[in-house]
C-alpha positions in Angstrom: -19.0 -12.0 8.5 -21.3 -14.9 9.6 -22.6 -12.8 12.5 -23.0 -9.8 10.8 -25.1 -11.8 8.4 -27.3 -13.2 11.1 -28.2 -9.7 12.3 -29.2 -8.5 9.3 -30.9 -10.8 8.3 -32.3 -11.4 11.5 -33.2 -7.7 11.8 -35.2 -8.2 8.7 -37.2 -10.9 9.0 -37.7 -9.6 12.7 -39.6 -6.3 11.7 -40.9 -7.2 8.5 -43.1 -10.2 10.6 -43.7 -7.8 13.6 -45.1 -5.3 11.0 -46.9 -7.0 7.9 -48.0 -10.2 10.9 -47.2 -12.7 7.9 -43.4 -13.3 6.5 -45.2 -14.5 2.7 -41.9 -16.1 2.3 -42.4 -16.9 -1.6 -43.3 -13.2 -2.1 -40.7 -11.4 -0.3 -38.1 -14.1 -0.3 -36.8 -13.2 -4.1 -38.5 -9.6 -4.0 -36.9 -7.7 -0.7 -34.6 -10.6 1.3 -32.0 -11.7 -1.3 -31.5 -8.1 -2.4 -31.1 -6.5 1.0 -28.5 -8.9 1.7 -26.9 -9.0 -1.2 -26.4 -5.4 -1.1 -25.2 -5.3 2.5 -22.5 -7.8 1.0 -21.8 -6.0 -2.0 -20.9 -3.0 0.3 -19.1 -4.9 2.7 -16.8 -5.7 0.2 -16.4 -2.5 -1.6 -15.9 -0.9 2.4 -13.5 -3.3 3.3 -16.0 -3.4 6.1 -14.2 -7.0 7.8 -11.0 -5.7 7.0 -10.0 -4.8 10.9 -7.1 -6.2 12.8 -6.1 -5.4 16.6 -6.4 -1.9 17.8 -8.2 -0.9 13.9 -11.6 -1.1 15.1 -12.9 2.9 13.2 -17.0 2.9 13.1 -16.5 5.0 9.9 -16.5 2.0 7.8 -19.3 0.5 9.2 -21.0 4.4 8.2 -20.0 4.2 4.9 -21.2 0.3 4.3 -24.6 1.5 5.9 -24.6 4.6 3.6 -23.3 2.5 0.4 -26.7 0.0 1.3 -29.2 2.7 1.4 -28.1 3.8 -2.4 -27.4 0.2 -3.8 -31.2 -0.7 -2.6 -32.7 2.7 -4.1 -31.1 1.9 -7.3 -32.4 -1.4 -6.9 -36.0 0.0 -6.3 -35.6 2.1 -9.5 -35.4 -1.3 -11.7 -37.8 -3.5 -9.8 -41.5 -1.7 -10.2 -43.6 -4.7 -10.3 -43.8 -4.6 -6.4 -43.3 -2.2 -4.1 -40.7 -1.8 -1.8 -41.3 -1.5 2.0 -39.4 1.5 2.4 -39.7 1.7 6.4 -38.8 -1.8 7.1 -36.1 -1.1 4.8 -34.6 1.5 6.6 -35.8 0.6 9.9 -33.6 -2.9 9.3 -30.7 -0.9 8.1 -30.5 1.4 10.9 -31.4 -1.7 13.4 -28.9 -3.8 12.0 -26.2 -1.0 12.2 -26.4 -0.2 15.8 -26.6 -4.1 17.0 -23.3 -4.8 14.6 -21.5 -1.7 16.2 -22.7 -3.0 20.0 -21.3 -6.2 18.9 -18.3 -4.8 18.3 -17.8 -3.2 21.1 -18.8 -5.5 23.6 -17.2 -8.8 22.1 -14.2 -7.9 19.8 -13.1 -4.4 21.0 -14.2 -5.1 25.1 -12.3 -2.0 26.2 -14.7 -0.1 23.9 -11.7 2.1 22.3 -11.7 2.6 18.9 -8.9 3.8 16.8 -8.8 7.3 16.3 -8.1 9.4 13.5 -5.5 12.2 13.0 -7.4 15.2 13.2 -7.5 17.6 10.1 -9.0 21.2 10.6 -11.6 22.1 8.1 -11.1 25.1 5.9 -13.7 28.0 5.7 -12.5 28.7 2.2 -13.2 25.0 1.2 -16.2 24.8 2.8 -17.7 27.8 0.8 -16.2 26.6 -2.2 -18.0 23.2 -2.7 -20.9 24.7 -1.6 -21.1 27.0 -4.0 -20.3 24.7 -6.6 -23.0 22.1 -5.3 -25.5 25.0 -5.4 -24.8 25.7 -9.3 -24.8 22.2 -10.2 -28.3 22.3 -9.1 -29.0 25.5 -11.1 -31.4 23.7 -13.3 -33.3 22.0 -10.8 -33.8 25.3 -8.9 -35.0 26.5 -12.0 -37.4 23.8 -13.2 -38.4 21.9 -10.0 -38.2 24.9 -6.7 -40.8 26.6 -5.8 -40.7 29.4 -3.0 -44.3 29.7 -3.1 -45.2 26.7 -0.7 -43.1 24.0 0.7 -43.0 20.8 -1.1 -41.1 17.4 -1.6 -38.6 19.6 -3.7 -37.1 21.8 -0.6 -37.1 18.5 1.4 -35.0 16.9 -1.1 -32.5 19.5 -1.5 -32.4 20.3 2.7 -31.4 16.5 2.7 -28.8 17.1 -0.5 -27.3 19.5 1.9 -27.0 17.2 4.7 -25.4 14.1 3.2 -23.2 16.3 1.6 -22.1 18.0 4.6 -21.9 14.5 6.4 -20.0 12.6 3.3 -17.5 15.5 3.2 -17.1 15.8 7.0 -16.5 12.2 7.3 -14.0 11.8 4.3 -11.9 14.4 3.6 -13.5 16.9 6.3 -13.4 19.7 3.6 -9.2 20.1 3.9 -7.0 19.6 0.9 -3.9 17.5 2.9 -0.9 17.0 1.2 -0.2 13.8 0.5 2.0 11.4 -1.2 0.3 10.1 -3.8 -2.6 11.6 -6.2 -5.0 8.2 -5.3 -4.4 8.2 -1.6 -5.7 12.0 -1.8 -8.3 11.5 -4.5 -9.8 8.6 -3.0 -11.1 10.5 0.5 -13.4 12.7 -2.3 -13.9 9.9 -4.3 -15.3 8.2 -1.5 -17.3 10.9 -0.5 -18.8 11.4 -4.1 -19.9 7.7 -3.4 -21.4 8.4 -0.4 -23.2 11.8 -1.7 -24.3 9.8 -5.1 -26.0 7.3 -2.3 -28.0 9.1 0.0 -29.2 11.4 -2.7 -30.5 8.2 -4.3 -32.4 7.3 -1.5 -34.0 10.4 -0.7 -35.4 9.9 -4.7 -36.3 6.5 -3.5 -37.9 8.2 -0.2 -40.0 10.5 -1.7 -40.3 9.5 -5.2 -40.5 11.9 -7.5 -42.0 11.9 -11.5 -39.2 10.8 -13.7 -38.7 14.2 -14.7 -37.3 15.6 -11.6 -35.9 12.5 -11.0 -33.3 12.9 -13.9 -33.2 16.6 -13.0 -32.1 15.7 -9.4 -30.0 13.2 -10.1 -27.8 15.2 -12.9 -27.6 18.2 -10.5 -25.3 15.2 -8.3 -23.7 13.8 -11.7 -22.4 17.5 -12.0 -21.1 18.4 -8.7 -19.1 15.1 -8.4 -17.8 15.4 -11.9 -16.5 18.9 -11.3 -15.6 18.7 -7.8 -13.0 15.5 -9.0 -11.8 18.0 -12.7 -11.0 20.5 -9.5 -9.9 18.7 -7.0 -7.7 17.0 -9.4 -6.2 20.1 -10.8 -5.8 21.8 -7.3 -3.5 18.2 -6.1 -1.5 18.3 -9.7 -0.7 22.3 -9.2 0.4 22.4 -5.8 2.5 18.7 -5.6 6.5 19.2 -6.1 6.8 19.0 -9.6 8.2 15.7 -11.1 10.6 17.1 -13.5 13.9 17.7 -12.0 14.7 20.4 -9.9 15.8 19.7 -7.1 14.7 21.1 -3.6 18.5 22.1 -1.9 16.8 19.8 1.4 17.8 16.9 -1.0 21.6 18.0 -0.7 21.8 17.9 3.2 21.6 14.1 5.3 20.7 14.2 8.5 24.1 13.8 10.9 24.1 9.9 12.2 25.0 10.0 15.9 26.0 6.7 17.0 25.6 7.1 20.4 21.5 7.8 20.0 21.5 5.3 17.6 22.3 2.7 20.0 20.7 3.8 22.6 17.3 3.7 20.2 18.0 0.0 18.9 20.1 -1.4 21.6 23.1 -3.7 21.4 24.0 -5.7 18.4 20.8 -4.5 16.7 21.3 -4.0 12.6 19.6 -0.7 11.0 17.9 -2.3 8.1 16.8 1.4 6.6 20.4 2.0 6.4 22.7 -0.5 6.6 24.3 0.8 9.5 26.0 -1.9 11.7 25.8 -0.2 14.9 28.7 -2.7 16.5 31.1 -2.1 13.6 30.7 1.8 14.0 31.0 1.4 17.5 34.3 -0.3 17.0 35.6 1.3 14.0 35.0 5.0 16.7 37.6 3.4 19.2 40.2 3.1 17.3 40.6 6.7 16.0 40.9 9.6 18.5 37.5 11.1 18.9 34.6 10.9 16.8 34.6 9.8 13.0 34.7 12.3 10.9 32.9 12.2 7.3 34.9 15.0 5.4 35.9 16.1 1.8 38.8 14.4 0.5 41.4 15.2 -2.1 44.3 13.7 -3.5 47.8 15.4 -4.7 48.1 12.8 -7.4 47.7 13.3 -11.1 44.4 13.5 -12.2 42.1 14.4 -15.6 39.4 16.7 -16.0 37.2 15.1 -14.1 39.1 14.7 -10.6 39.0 11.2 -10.5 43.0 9.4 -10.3 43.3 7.1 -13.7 45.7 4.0 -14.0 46.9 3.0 -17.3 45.4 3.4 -20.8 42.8 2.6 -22.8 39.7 0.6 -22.3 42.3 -1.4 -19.7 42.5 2.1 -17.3 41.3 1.1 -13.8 40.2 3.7 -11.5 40.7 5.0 -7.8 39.4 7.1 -5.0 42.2 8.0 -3.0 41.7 10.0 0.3 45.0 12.1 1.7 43.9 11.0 5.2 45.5 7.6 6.3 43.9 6.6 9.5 44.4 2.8 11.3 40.6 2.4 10.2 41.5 2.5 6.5 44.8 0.5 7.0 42.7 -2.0 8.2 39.9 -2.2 6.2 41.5 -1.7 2.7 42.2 -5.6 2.7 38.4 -6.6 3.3 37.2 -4.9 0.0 38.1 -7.1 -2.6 36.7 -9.9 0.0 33.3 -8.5 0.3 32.2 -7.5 -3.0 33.1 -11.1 -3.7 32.3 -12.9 -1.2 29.5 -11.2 0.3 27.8 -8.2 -1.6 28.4 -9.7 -5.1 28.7 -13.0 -4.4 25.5 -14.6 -6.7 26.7 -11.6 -9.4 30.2 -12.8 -10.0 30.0 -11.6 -13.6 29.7 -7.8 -12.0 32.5 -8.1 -9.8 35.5 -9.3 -12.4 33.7 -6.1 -14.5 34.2 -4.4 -11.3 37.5 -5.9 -10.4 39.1 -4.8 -13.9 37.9 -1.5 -13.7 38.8 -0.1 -10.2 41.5 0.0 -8.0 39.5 -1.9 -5.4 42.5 -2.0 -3.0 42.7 1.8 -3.0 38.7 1.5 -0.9 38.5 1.7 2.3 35.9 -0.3 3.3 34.4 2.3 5.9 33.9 4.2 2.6 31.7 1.8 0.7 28.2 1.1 0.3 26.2 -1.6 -1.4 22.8 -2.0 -1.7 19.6 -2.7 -4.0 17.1 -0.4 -3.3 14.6 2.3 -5.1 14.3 4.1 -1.5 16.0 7.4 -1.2 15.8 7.8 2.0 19.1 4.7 2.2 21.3 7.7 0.4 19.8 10.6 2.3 20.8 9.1 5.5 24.6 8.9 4.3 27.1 12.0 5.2 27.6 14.0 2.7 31.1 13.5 0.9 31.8 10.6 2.6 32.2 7.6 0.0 34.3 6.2 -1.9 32.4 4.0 -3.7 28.3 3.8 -3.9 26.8 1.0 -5.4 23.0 0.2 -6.3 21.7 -2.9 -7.9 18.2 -1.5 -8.1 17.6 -0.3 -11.5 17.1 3.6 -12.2 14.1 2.3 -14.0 11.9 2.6 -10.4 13.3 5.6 -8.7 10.7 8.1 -9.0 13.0 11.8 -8.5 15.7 10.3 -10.7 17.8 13.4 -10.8 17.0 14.1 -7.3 18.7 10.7 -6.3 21.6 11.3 -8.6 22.4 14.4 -7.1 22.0 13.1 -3.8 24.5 10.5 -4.6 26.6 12.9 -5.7 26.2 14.9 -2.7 27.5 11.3 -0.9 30.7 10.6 -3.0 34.0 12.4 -2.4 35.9 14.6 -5.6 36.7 11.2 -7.7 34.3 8.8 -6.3 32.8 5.8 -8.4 28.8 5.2 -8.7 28.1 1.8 -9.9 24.5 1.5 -10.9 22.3 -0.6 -13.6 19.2 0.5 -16.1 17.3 -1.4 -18.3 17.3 0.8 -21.6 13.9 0.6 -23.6 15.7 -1.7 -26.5 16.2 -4.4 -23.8 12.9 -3.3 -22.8 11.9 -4.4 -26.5 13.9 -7.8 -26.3 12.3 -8.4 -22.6 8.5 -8.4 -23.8 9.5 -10.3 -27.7 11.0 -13.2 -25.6 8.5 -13.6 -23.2 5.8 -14.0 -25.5 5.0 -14.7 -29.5 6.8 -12.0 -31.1 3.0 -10.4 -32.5 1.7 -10.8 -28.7 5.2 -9.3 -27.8 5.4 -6.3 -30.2 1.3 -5.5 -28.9 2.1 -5.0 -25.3 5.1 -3.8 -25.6 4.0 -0.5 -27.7 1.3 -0.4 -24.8 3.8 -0.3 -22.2 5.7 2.1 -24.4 3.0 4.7 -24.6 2.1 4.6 -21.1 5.6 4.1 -19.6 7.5 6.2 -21.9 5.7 9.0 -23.8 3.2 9.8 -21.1 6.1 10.9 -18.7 7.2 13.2 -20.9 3.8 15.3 -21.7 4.1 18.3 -19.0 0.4 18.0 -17.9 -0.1 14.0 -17.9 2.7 13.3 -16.4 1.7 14.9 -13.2 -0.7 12.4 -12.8 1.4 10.0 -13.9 3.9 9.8 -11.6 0.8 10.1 -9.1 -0.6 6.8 -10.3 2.6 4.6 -10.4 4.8 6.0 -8.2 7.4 6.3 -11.2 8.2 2.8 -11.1 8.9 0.5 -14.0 9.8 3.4 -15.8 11.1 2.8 -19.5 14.3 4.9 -19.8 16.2 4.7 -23.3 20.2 3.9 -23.0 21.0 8.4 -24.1 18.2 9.7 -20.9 19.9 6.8 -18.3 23.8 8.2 -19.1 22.6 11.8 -19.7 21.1 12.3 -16.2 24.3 11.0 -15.1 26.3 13.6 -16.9 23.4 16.3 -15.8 23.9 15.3 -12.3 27.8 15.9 -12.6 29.0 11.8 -13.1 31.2 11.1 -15.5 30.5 7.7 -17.3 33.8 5.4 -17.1 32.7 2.1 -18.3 29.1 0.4 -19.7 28.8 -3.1 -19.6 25.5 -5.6 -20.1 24.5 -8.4 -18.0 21.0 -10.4 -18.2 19.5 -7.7 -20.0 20.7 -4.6 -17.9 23.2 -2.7 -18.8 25.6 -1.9 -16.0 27.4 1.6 -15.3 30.6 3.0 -13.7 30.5 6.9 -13.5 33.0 9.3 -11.3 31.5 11.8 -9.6 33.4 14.8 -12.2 31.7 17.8 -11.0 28.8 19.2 -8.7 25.2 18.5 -10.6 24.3 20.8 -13.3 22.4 24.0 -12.3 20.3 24.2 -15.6 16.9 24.0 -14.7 15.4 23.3 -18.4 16.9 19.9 -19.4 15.2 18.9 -22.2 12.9 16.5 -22.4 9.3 16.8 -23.5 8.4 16.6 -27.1 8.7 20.4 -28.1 11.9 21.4 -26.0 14.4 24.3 -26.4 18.5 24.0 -26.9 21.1 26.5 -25.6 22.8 27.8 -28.5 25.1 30.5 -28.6 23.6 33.7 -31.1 25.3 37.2 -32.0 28.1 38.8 -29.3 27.9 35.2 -27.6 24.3 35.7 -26.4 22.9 32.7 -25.0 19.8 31.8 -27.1 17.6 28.9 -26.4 16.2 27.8 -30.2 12.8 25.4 -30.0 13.2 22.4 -31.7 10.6 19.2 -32.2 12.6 16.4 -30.1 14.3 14.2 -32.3 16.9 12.6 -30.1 16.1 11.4 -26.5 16.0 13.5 -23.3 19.2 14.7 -21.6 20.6 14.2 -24.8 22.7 17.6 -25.0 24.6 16.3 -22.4 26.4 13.8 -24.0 28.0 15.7 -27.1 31.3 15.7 -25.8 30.8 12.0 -24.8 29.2 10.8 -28.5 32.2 13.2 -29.9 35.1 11.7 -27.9 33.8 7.9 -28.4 32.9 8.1 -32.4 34.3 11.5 -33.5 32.6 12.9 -36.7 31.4 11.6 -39.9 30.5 12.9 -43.5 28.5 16.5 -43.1 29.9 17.2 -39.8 27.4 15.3 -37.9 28.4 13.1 -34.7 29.2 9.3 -36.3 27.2 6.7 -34.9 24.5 8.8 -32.7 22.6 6.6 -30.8 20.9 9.9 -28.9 19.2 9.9 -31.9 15.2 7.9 -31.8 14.1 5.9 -34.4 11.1 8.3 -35.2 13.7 11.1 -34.5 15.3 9.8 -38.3 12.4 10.2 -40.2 11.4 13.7 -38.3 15.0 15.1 -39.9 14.2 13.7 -43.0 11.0 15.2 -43.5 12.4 18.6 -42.0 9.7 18.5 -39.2 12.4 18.8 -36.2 13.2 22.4 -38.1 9.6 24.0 -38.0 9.3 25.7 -34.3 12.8 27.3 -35.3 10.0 29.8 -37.2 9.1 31.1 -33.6 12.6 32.3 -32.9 13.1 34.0 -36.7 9.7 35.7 -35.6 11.6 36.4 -32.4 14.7 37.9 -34.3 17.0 35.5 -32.4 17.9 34.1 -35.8 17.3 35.3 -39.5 16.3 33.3 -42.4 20.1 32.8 -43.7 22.7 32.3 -41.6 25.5 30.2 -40.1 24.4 27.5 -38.1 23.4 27.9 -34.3 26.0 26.3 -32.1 26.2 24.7 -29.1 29.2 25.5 -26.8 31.0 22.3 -27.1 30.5 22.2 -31.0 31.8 25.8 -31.4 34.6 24.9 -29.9 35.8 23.1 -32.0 35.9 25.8 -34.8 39.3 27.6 -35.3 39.6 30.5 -33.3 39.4 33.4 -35.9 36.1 32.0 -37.9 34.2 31.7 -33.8 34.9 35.3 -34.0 33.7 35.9 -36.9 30.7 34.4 -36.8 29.4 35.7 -33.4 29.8 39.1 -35.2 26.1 38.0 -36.9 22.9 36.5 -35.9 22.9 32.7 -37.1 20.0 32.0 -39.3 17.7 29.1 -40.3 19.0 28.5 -43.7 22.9 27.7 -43.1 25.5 28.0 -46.0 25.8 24.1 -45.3 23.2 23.2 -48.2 24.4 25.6 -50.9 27.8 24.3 -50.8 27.2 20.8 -49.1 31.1 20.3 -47.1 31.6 17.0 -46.1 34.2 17.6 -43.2 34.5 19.9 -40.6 37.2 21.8 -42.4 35.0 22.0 -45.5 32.0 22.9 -43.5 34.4 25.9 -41.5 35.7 27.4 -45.1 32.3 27.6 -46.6 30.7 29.6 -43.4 33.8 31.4 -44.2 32.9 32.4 -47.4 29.0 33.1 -46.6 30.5 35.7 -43.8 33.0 37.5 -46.0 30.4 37.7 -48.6 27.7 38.8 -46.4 30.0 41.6 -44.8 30.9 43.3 -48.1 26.8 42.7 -49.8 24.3 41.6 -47.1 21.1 41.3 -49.2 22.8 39.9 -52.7 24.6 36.9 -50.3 21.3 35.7 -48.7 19.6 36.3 -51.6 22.0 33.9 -53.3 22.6 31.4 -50.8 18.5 31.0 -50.2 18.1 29.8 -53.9 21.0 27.4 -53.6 20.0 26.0 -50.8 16.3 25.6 -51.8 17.6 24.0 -55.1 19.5 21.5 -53.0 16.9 21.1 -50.9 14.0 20.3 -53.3 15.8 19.2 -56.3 18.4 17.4 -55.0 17.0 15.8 -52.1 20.1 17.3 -50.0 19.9 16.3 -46.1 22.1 17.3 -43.1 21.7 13.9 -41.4 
């Protein structure tokens, strides 16, 4: 930096003497020297011009730090008007000082004269043509106003140099490709910078050959334009084509790549550790010999007795512990059955002793083979991918779900990883510890600000189909607030079972079984406006649009809210904490109920009705009445708030009636049921939950 300042600010005083034969040192000391340099510092910053190391030596920011000069002292010249600027010592330092700092360089700190190059991206013919079309109607109203074909003037010289800086900022940026890339700012920022560099020279080519003010602000809001447009499109183009962010999966997520230990070793030599995947080449190595042949990663099954879910259950209660049990019984397992209980708490969970007696309690540790464990604490995906598929026992991650970006696309792939039965052990912090994290941390005022900041952007962003596009572009989808109902729901969605929930330092701490293969439904709900399956007339499958009122992934946890709390007064689920706080008053003020208008306009429902069901909820109606009412469209007015049952039984014998009724005098029974129910309604205050 302190030779790079000598040459340019040798270069300046050098040809400003040689060509004005008199420095006048007070009258170009605070006029041209102190701004010259400042601006070459100001863009040796924002370049990250000094920002080389060995073998990183690329001219390209040097370009861009010369470029980034020429516009900061234009816009500089604009402002200052008492004296005029030299304009050819200007440039004539510039370019001087550019080519001595690249000899430099060369010659001193890169001797061998190579510079790092590149990867090479092909420019497209379609890209080209399209920003150049683009730039040429962003300059419509200059053409218009300001170009003349009668004669050549200043006007056709400044847009033949428009031209050029934007065909040398897009050649040395982005090259005129759209790459894929992993994030929206690593691609943005090639066009941004290249908007930068456009915005420059077009600046000094004003400065060059100053215009009137007039074409001046023509000129300059023909380059406003194109770079505001160009971003709106370039921006859409990278949101449209990335892999979406909601979650369905690509099937190359099911399948790990097959771990040869023989080219493994050979890659990292001998008694190397693989810290991408935990692999202890020496232990495999040693594990190998002891088995005839290779070690094989294979499904495994069990003869014992076992629930729904596969998994084997001892016990009863909240006491039950669980095991994975594999049929195959190998020296390797005999051996390494011992050494479970031993690592988790000795090694893996030795500083989290409070999560290994949950753990102890819960599982049959000494039914793990140790060969079919894995602990770790990482967001990366690619520590799971790695793994054979149904290979595990038992998975366990320490690293919240709160900064894994593909949730679902992790859960399945750990899925993928566990045998039939096997145990995922895995923490989340849920948005109300969320809540208690930012209240405790500062004054509870202070707290409650930020925290409905961080809820906004962290929360309901995400869930907004367009935003959240760029949102998981901008963060990576880490530090993501999840409430407690999404966390276990895109466990159940991904086909775990949850066992056991637990919490621990503000986390709460899961044990799920791996109970079926992931769920093949490709429209979990979750944005604000979503649609629920609902069985309709002959057992159709109906989706009915609802305003979100509990949280995402909810719907998969009906038969898990039923089985823990059963059902209260009205037939609703008893303590339903799917259900949001704002998700209360939306039910109460009947605003969850209006897009339901969209499917009586669609004649999936009619205006009375029984109730639309979900699977799991009809099946809990007797037998006959299910028949019954699939005979009928549901409808949007239910029976429920004429006669206002309390129980299930109650609310099953007055559908009941509504269907006998209806079957011998349609019109009279809906006719009669609307006003009841609109009495109840209005007069009565009458409320399903």
């Amino acid at each position: 930096m302190l030779i790079d300042f000598v040459i340019y600010a040798g270069t300046f005083i050098v040809l400003f003497f040689s060509l004005e034969k008199d420095l006048k040192w007070e009258e170009i000391y605070l006029t041209y020297f102190v701004p010259f340099l400042l601006s070459g510092g100001v863009a040796s910053v924002l370049t990250r011009k000094f920002s080389f190391g060995e073998n990183d030596y690329s001219p390209k920011r040097f370009y861009y730090s010369f470029i980034l000069m020429l516009g900061l002292l234009s816009a500089y010249s604009f402002f200052v008007k008492a004296i005029d600027v030299p304009r050819f010592i200007l440039l004539g330092s510039l370019l001087l000082s550019l080519i001595l700092e690249l000899l430099w360089i060369r010659i001193f700190i890169a001797p061998s004269g190579l510079f790092v190059r590149q990867s090479r991206t092909f420019p497209s013919l379609k890209i080209f043509l399209f920003y150049f079309l683009l730039l040429n109607l962003s300059f419509y109203d200059f053409f218009l106003e300001h170009f003349s074909l009668k004669f050549i003037g200043l006007q056709h010289l400044y847009l033949a140099g428009v031209y050029i800086a934007w065909f040398i900022s897009g050649k040395i940026t982005f090259n005129f490709s759209l790459t894929k890339s992993t994030g929206y700012w690593r691609f943005i920022w090639s066009h941004i910078k290249a908007y930068i560099l456009l915005s420059a020279m077009a600046l000094f080519l004003l400065f060059i050959l100053k215009f009137n003010s007039e074409t001046n602000y023509a000129a300059a809001e023909g380059i406003i334009i194109y770079c505001f447009v160009a971003f709106l499109v370039t921006s859409y183009y990278f949101l449209s084509k990335i892999q979406s962010d909601s979650d369905e999966v690509a099937p190359s997520v099911f399948r790990a790549p097959v771990i040869n230990i023989n080219e493994m070793e050979g890659k990292m030599g001998e008694g190397q550790y693989c810290l991408k995947t935990g692999l202890d080449v020496d232990r495999l190595r040693s594990l190998e010999e002891k088995v005839e042949g290779p070690v094989e990663y294979a499904s495994h099954s069990t003869d014992q007795g076992s629930d729904e879910t596969g998994s084997v259950f001892h016990g009863a209660g909240n006491s039950e512990k669980v095991a994975s049990h594999s049929t195959d019984q190998d020296p390797v397992k005999e051996h390494s059955t011992d050494q479970v209980m031993k690592k988790l708490r000795d090694v893996y969970l030795k500083s989290n002793s409070q999560i290994f007696e949950r753990i102890s309690n819960k599982l049959d540790l000494n039914s793990i083979d140790i060969t079919k464990m894995v602990v770790l604490r990482s967001r990366d995906e690619f520590n799971v991918e790695v793994l054979p598929e149904d290979s595990l026992q038992l998975f366990m991650n320490l690293h919240e779900l709160n900064d894994i970006r593909r949730l679902n696309a992790y859960l399945i792939t750990v899925n993928k990883r566990l045998i039939d039965g096997g145990v995922f052990v895995g923490r989340v912090e849920p948005i109300k510890n969320r809540y208690k994290r930012f209240i405790q941390k500062y004054p509870t005022l202070i707290g409650r600000i930020f925290y409905f900041f961080d809820f906004v952007w962290r929360r309901v962003i995400p869930k907004i189909p367009v935003i959240q596009k760029l949102y998981f572009a901008v963060t990576q989808g880490r530090n993501r607030a999840l409430s407690f109902a999404e966390s276990l729901g895109r466990l159940y969605y991904c086909g775990f079972k949850v066992f056991d929930v637990y919490e621990i330092e503000n986390f709460v701490y899961f044990i799920a079984i791996k109970s079926k293969e992931p769920s093949t439904d490709k429209n979990p709900s979750y944005g604000p406006l979503f649609k629920m399956r609902r069985i309709g007339k002959n057992g159709k499958e109906i989706f009915v649009y609802k305003v979100r009122t509990m949280h995402p992934y909810s719907e998969y946890l009906q038969k898990f809210v039923y089985d823990l709390n059963d059902l209260e007064v009205g037939g609703k689920l008893k303590n339903d904490f799917r259900i949001s706080y704002w998700g209360v008053v939306f039910r109460k003020l009947w605003i969850d109920e209006l897009p339901m208008i969209l499917n009586w306009l669609k004649g999936d429902l009619k205006l009375v009705g029984v109730r639309p069901l979900s699977t799991h909820y009809l099946g809990l109606y007797d037998e006959k009445l299910k028949e019954q009412r699939l005979r009928y469209k549901p409808g949007l007015v239910p029976p429920f708030y004429a006669d206002m049952p309390k129980t299930l039984e109650e609310i099953q014998a007055s559908e009941l009636r509504y269907l006998e009724e209806y079957e011998k005098h349609p019109l009279i029974t809906d006719f009669k049921y609307f006003w009841r129910a609109f009495y109840n309604i209005i007069i009565k205050k009458a409320r399903s939950a």
